[in-house]
C-alpha positions in Angstrom: -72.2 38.0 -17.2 -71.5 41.7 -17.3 -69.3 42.2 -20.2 -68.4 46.1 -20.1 -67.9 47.9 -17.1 -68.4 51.9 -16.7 -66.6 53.8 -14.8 -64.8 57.6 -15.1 -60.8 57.5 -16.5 -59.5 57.9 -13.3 -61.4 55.1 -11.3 -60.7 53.0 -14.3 -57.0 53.3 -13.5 -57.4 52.5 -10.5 -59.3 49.4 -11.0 -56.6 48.2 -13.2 -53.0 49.0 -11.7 -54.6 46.7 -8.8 -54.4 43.9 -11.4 -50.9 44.3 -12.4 -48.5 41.6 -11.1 -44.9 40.8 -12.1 -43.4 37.3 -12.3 -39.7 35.8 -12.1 -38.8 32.4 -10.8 -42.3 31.9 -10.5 -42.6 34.1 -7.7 -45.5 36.5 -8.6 -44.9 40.4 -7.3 -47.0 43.3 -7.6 -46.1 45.6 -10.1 -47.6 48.4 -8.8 -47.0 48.6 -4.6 -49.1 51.9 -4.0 -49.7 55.7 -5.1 -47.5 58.8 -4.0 -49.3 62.2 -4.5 -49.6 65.3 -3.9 -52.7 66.7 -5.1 -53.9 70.1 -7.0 -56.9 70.9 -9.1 -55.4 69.4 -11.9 -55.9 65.1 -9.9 -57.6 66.0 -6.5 -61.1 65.6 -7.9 -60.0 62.9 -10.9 -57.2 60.3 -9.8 -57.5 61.2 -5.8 -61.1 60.6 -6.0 -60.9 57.4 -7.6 -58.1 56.5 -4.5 -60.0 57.5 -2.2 -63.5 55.3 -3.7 -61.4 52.5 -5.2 -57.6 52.1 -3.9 -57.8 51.0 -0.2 -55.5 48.1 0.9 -54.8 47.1 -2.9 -53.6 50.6 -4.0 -52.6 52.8 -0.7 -51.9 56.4 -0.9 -49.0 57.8 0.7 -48.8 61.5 1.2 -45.0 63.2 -0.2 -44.1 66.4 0.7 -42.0 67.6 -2.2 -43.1 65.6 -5.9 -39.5 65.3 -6.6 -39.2 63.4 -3.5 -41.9 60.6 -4.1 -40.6 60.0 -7.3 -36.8 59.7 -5.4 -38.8 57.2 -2.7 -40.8 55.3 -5.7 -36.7 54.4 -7.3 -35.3 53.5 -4.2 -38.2 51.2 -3.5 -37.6 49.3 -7.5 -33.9 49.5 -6.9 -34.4 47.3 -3.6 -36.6 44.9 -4.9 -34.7 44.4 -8.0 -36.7 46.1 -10.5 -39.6 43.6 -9.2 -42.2 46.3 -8.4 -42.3 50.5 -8.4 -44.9 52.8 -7.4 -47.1 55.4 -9.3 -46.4 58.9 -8.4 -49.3 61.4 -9.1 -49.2 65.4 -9.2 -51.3 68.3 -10.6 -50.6 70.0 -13.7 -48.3 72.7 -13.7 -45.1 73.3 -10.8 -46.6 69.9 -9.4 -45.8 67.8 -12.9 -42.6 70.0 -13.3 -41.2 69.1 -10.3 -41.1 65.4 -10.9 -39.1 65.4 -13.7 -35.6 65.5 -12.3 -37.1 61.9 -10.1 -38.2 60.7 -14.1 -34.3 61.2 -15.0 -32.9 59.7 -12.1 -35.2 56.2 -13.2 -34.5 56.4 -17.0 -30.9 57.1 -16.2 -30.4 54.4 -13.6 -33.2 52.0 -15.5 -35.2 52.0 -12.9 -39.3 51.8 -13.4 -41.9 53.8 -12.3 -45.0 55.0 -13.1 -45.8 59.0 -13.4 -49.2 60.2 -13.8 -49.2 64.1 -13.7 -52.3 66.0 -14.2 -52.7 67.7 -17.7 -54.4 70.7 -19.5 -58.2 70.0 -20.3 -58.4 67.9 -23.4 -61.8 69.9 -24.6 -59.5 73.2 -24.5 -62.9 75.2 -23.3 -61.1 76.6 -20.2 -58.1 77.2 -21.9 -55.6 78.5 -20.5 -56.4 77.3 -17.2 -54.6 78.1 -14.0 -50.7 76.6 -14.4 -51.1 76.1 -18.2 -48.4 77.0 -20.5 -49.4 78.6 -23.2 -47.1 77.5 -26.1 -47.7 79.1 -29.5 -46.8 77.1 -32.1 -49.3 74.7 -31.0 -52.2 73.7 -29.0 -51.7 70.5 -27.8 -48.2 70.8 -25.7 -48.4 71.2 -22.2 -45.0 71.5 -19.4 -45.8 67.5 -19.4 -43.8 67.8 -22.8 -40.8 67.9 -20.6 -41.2 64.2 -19.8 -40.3 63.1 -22.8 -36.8 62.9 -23.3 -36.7 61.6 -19.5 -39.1 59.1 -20.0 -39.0 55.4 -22.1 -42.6 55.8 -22.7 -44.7 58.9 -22.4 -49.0 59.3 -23.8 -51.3 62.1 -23.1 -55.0 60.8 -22.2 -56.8 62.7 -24.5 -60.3 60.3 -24.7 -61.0 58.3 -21.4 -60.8 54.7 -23.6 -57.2 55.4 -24.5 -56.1 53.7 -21.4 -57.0 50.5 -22.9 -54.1 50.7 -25.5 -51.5 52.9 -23.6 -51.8 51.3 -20.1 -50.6 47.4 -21.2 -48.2 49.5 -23.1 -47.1 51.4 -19.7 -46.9 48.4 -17.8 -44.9 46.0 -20.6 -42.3 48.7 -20.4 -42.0 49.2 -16.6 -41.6 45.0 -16.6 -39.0 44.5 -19.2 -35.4 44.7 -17.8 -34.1 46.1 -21.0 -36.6 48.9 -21.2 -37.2 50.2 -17.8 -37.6 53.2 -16.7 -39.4 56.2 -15.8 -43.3 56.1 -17.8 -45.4 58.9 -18.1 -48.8 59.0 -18.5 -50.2 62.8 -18.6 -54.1 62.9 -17.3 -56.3 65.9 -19.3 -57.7 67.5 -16.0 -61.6 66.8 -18.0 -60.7 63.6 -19.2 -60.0 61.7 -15.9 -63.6 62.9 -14.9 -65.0 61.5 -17.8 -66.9 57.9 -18.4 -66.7 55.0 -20.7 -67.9 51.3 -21.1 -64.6 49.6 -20.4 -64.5 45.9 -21.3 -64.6 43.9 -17.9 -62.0 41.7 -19.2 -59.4 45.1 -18.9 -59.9 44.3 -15.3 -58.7 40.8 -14.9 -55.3 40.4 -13.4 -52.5 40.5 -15.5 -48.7 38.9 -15.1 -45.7 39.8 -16.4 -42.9 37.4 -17.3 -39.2 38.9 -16.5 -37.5 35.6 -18.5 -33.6 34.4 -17.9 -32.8 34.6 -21.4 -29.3 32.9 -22.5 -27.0 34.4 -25.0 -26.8 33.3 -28.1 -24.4 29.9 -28.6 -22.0 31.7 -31.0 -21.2 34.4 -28.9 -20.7 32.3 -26.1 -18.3 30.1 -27.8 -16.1 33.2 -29.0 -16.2 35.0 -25.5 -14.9 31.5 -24.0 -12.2 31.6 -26.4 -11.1 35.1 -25.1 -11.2 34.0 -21.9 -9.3 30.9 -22.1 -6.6 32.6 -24.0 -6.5 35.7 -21.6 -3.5 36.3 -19.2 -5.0 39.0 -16.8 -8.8 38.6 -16.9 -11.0 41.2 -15.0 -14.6 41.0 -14.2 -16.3 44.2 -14.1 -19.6 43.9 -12.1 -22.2 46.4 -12.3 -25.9 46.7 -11.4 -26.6 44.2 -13.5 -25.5 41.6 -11.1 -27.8 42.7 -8.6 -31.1 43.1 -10.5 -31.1 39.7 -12.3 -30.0 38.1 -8.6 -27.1 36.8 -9.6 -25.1 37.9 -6.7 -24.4 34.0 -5.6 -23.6 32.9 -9.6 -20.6 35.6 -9.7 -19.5 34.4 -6.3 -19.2 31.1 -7.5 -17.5 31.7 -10.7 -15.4 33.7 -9.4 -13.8 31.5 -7.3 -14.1 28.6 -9.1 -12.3 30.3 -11.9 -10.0 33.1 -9.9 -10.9 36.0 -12.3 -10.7 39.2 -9.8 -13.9 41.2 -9.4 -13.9 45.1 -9.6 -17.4 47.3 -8.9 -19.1 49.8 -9.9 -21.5 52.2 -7.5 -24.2 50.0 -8.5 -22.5 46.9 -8.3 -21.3 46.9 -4.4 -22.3 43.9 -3.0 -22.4 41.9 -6.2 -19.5 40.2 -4.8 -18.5 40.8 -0.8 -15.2 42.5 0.3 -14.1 39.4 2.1 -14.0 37.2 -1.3 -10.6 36.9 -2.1 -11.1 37.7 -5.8 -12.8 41.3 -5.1 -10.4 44.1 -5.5 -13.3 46.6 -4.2 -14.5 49.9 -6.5 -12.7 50.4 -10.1 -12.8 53.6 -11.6 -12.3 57.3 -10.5 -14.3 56.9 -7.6 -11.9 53.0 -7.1 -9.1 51.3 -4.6 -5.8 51.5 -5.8 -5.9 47.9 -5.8 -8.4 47.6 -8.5 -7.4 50.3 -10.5 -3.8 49.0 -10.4 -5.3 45.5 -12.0 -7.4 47.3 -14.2 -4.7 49.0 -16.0 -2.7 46.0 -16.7 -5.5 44.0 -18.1 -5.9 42.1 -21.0 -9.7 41.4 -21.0 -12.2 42.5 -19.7 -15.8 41.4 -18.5 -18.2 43.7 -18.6 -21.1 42.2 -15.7 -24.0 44.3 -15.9 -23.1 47.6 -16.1 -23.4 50.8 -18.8 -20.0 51.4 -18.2 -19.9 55.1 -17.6 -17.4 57.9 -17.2 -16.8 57.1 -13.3 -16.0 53.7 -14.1 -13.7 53.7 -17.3 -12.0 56.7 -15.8 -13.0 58.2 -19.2 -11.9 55.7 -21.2 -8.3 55.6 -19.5 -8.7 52.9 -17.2 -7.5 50.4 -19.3 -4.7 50.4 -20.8 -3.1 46.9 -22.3 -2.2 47.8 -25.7 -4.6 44.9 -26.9 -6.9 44.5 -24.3 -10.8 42.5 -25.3 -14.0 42.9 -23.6 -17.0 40.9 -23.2 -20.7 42.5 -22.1 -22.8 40.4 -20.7 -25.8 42.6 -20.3 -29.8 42.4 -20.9 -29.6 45.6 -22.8 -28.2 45.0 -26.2 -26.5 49.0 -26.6 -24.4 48.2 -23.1 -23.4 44.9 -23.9 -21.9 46.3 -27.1 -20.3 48.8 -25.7 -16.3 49.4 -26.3 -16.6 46.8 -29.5 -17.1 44.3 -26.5 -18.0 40.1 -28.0 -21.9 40.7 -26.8 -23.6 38.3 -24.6 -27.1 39.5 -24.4 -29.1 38.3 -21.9 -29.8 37.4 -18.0 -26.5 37.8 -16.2 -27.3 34.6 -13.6 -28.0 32.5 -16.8 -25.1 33.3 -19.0 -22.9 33.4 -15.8 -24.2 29.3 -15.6 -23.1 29.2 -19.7 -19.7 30.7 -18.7 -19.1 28.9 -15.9 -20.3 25.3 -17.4 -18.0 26.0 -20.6 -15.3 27.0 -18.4 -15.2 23.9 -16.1 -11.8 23.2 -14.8 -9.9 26.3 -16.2 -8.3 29.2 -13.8 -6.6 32.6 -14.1 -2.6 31.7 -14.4 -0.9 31.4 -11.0 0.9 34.3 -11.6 -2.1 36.3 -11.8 -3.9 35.3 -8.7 -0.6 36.1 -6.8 -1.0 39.7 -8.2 -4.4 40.1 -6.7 -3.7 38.9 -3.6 -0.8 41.4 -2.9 -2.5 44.4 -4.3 -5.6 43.5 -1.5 -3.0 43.3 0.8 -1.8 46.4 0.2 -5.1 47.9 -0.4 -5.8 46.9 3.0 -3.0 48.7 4.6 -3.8 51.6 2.7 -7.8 51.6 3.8 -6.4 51.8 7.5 -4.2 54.7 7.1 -6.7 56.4 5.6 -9.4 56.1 8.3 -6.5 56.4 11.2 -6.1 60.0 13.6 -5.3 62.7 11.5 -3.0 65.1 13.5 -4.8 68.3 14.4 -8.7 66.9 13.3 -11.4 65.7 15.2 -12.9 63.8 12.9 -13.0 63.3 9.2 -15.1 61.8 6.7 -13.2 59.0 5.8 -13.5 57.8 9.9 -17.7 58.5 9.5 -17.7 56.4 6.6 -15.3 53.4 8.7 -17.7 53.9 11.9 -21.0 53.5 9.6 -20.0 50.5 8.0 -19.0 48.9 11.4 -22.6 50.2 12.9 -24.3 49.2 9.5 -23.1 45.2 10.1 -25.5 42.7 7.9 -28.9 43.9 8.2 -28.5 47.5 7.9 -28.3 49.4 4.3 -26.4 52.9 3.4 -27.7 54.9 1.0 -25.8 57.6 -0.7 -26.2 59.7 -3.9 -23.8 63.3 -4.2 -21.7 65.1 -3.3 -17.8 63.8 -2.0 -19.5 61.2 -0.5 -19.4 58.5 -3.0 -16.0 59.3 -4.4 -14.8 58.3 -0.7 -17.5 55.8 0.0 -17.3 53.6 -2.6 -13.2 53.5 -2.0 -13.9 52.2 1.5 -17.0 50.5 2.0 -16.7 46.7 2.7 -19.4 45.0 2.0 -20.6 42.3 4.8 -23.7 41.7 2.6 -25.3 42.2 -0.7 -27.9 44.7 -0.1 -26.0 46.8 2.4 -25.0 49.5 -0.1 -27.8 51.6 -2.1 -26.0 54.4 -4.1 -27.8 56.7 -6.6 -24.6 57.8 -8.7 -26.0 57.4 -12.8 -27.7 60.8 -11.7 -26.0 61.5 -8.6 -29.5 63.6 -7.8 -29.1 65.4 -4.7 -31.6 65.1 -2.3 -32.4 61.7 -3.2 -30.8 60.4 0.1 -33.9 60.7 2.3 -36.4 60.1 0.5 -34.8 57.2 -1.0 -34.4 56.2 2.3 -38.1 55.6 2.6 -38.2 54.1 -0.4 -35.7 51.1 0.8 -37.5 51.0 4.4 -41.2 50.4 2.9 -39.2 48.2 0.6 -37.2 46.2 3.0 -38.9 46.8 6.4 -36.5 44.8 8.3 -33.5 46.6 7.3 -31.7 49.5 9.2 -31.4 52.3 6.6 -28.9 54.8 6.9 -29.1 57.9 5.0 -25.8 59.3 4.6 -25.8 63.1 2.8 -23.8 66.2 3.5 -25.3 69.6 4.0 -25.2 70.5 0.6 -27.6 67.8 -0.5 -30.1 67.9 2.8 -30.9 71.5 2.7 -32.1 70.7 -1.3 -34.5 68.5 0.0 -35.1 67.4 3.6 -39.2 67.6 4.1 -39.4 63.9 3.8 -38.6 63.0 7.2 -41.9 64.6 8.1 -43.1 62.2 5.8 -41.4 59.5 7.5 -42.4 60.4 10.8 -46.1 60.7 9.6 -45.7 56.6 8.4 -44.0 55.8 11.8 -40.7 54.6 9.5 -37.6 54.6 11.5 -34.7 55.8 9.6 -31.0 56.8 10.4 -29.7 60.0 9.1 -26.1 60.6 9.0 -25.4 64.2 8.2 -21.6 65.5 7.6 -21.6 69.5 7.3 -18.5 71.2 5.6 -20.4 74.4 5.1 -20.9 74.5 1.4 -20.7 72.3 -1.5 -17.9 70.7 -0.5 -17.3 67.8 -3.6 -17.4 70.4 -5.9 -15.0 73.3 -4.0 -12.9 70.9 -4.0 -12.6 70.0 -8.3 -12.5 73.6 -8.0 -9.3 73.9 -6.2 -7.7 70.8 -7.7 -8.3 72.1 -11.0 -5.8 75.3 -10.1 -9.1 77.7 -9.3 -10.0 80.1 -6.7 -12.6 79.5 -4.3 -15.9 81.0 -5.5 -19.3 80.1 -5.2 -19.4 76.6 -3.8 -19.2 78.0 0.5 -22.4 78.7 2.7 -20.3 82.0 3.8 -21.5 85.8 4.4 -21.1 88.3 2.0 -18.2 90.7 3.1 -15.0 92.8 2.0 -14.7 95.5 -0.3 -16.5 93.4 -3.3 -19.0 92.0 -1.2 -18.2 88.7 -1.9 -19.2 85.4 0.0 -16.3 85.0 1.3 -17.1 86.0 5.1 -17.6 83.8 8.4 -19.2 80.2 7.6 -22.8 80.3 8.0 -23.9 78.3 10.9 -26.9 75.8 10.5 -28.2 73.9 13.7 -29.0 70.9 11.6 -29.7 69.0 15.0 -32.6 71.3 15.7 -33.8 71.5 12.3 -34.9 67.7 12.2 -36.2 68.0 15.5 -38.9 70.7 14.5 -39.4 68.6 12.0 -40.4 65.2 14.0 -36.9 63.4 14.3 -34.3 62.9 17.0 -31.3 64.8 16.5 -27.9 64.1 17.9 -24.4 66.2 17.7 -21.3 64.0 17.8 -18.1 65.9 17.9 -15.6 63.0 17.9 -15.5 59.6 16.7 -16.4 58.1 20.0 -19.5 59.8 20.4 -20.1 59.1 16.9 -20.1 55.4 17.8 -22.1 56.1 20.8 -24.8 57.7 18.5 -25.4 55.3 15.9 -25.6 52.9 18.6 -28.3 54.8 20.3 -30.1 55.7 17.1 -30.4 51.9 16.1 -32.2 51.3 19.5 -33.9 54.2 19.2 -37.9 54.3 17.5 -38.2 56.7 14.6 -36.3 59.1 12.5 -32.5 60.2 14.2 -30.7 62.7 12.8 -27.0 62.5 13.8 -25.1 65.7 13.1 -21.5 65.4 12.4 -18.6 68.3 11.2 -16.0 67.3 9.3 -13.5 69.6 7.5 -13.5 70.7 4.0 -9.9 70.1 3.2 -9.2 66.7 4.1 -9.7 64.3 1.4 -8.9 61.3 0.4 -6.4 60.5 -2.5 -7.7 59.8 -6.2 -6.5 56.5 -7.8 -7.4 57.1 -11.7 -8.4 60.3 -13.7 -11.7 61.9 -14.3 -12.3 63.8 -17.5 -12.8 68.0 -16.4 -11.7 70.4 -18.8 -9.6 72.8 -17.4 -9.6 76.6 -19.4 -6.6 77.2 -21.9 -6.6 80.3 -22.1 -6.7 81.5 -18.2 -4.4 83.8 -16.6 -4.5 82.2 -13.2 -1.1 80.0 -12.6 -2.9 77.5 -11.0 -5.3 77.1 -14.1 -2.7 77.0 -16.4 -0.3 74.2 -14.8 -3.8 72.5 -14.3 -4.1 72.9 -18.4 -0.9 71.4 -18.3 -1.7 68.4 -16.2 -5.3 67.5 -18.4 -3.2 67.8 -22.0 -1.4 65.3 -20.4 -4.2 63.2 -19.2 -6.4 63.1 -22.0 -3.8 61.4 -24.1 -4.3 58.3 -22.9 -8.0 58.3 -23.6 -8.4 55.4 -25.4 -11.3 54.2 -27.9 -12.1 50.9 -28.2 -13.5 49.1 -31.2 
């Protein structure tokens, strides 16, 4: 029996990431579902060699065309399968590796794995500097791959080809774990990938990776019962969380059985659906007035699964009963302490079981349940003036976003990830079923739409996938529906053009400013400013030369009319939409922007005014 096995760095890699399996339930998954690239000098010859020789069916190459784009794809693909499996994204040194980094954010942010694997400067330094090398002179031995670090939960540089046999179990432990996911980076030495070594055959024997259902800790579950049984105005809180550890069916059940109301995050939609007469829809600055009404006035609060940022706590002024708890339930121990929350770390569908088993028989007070139901009712009112005819305007966003969830039904998915679309998407989307809602917002990267539409098709093949993504965001990074077309992936893009960056404009103007910067206009006037006619973009004819179907719709009938088409249709359709840039929908809590103190502008000023006033009711909790 052989008991070594020699092969160069890179087909050694190869060899092994085949091996690499993932296990909850008892359902195995592989951990590593295929290789993005795009290669250079720095991996064509190393790692694309050894894809070429060694990959085939077990680790297929798919071809990106932008390197922040696969890494956007290789997300999407872990969100959908709930962190059960990623993909390995691999670029040449230099512009190649750089370019990837914003794609390692959005995973680390969102903890999210996947696997980078950028080409580096020659180990031996002979060369040095090579073509795209950095020269950096306080030391030898820093390359632009550097920049991964702070994105990254673990990062190694390949300097000797038997270094993979400590750092790659390493890589692969981390991209597994639920509480320490994220983006890993392993930098490959252009030389050293070439190079050979006498691996142990063993190295190459498949390998499984337990994700465990970990229950909290019997203490802390006995003290956050005791909250919860003495609390008047419960609220659960559900986050990401919910949907990663599968417990999307536990919190539907507890939630009834117990009549706690449910608020979400961006993550969270679809944690619980719209129709369960305990969810009270999106909380936060982006939330229903429903939600942020019971939010305010309650006295403890749940914390499901989420990392509780900015968007959600209103910047720590969403809740505001002078002696309000929380409780985290959370597999990360840092979230679940968060705002002094009683910590329940662990699996969210186990300790959901603990709650629920401990709380057998008890419910929310009467009084309580009443309260939710009339804010949904009023909620629901609200939603259908806000999607009805607006005098004077074809069509707004607010009726795109009503039409696509309609057209969307149970076995499509949105995805969505900047801009003014999730502030008004996340206040109106129903959810009709768990995984009909995909929305990038811990980064809110633009030009993630797209390609993380790809991500979610190869991920969910029988799902219609609707990109939805305004102007702004598709001219950043649009050269992945080539990329679809070239993998014969149908996907729906919805575009809404307000000529500029609209989201932004508007904070502009709200906060008492004067337009600048944020239109697609042409320079003119006596200061030359861009502040002339819009500046038209055919974005129908700009898929088309790019492989998809495009279609204008003008009005909300033929919007209808097109997404109908475009789910019969084969391929990528682009549907083309204008909406105005003035006509937004209201804001239910407050989001923390410093305004200037010291302006001269009036509108600044009174907008000074108005945030003094805000931030007093920041609160801290401990």
């Amino acid at each position: 029996m052989k008991t070594t096995v020699t092969l160069n760095m890179a087909a050694a890699l190869v060899q092994f990431l085949q091996r690499q399996y993932i296990r909850r339930d008892g359902v195995e998954h592989r951990l590593i579902n295929g290789v993005w690239g795009i290669f250079g000098h720095g991996n064509v010859t190393g790692f694309g060699q050894a894809l070429e020789e060694h990959g085939g069916r077990g680790l297929p190459y798919l071809q990106a065309k932008n390197e922040q784009g696969m890494v956007h794809a290789a997300v999407a693909y872990a969100k959908t399968r709930q962190r059960l499996g990623t993909f390995a994204c691999t670029s040449s040194i230099g512009p190649g590796a750089t370019n990837m980094i914003t794609g390692a954010a959005v995973a680390t942010v969102n903890r999210l794995p996947v696997l980078l694997l950028p080409g580096d400067i020659f180990a031996n330094r002979r060369p040095g500097p090579v073509l795209q090398q950095l020269e950096y002179p306080g030391s030898q031995d820093v390359s632009v791959n550097d920049c991964f670090r702070p994105v990254s939960k673990y990062w190694d540089r390949i300097n000797r080809p038997e270094q993979i046999l400590t750092a790659l179990p390493e890589a692969m432990r981390i991209l597994a774990d639920p509480a320490e996911t994220g983006a890993v980076t392993i930098a490959m030495p252009e030389d050293v990938q070439a190079e050979s070594y006498a691996y142990p055959a063993h190295f190459f024997e498949k390998r499984v990776y337990t994700v465990a259902r970990p229950a909290c800790p019997t203490d802390d579950l006995r003290a956050a019962v005791a909250l919860i049984r003495a609390s008047r105005r419960p609220l659960i809180v559900a986050g990401g969380g919910v949907h990663y550890s599968d417990a999307v069916a536990a919190l539907d059940a507890f939630a009834a059985a117990t009549g706690i109301p449910v608020v979400v995050t961006q993550a969270g939609k679809g944690a619980i659906l719209d129709a369960h007469p305990s969810c009270l829809g999106a909380v936060g600055v982006t939330g229903t007035a429903a939600a942020n009404a019971i939010a305010l006035e309650s006295d403890l609060v749940i914390n499901l699964g989420t990392r509780l940022s900015d968007f959600t706590t209103a910047s720590k002024s969403q809740f505001q009963h002078p002696r309000v708890r929380f409780i985290g339930v959370n597999i990360h121990a840092a979230d679940a302490h968060k705002h002094g929350a009683v910590p329940l770390i662990g699996d969210a569908r186990t300790i959901l079981g603990q709650l629920a088993r401990a709380l057998a028989g008890w419910r929310v007070p009467a009084s309580h349940r009443a309260a939710v139901k009339r804010h949904r009712a009023t909620w629901d009112a609200t939603r259908a003036t806000l999607v009805s005819p607006k005098r004077g305007v074809t069509l707004t966003q607010a009726q795109v976003i009503d039409e696509l969830n309609q057209a969307c039904g149970t076995d499509g998915t949105v995805i969505h990830a900047s801009g003014g679309i999730p502030g008004d998407i996340h206040k109106l989307w129903r959810s009709q079923a768990r995984d009909d809602y995909h929305s990038e917002y811990g980064y809110s990267c633009m030009g993630y739409e797209i390609a993380g539409a790809l991500g979610i098709k190869l991920a969910a093949p029988q799902r219609e996938v609707y990109a939805f993504l305004g102007d702004g965001s598709y001219l950043m990074l649009h050269t992945e529906i080539v990329t679809a077309v070239q993998e014969g992936l149908k996907l729906t893009i919805v575009l809404v053009d307000n000529h500029g960056f609209g989201c932004i404009h508007g904070l502009q103007r709200g906060s008492g400013g004067n337009s600048f910067g944020n239109e697609f206009r042409h320079r003119s006037g006596a200061n030359h400013r861009l502040e002339g006619k819009p500046v038209d973009v055919d974005f129908a004819k700009n898929a088309e030369s790019l492989g998809a179907t495009g279609i204008r719709a003008h009005t909300r009938e033929e919007l209808r009319a097109a997404l109908v088409q475009a789910r019969a249709a084969k391929g990528v359709v682009l549907i083309f939409v204008t909406t105005p840039a003035d006509v937004r929908l209201p804001g239910y809590s407050w989001w923390d922007v410093p305004v200037s103190a010291t302006s001269k502008v009036p509108g600044v000023r009174s907008a000074r005014a108005a945030y003094d006033r805000a931030v007093k009711k920041q609160r801290f909790y401990y």
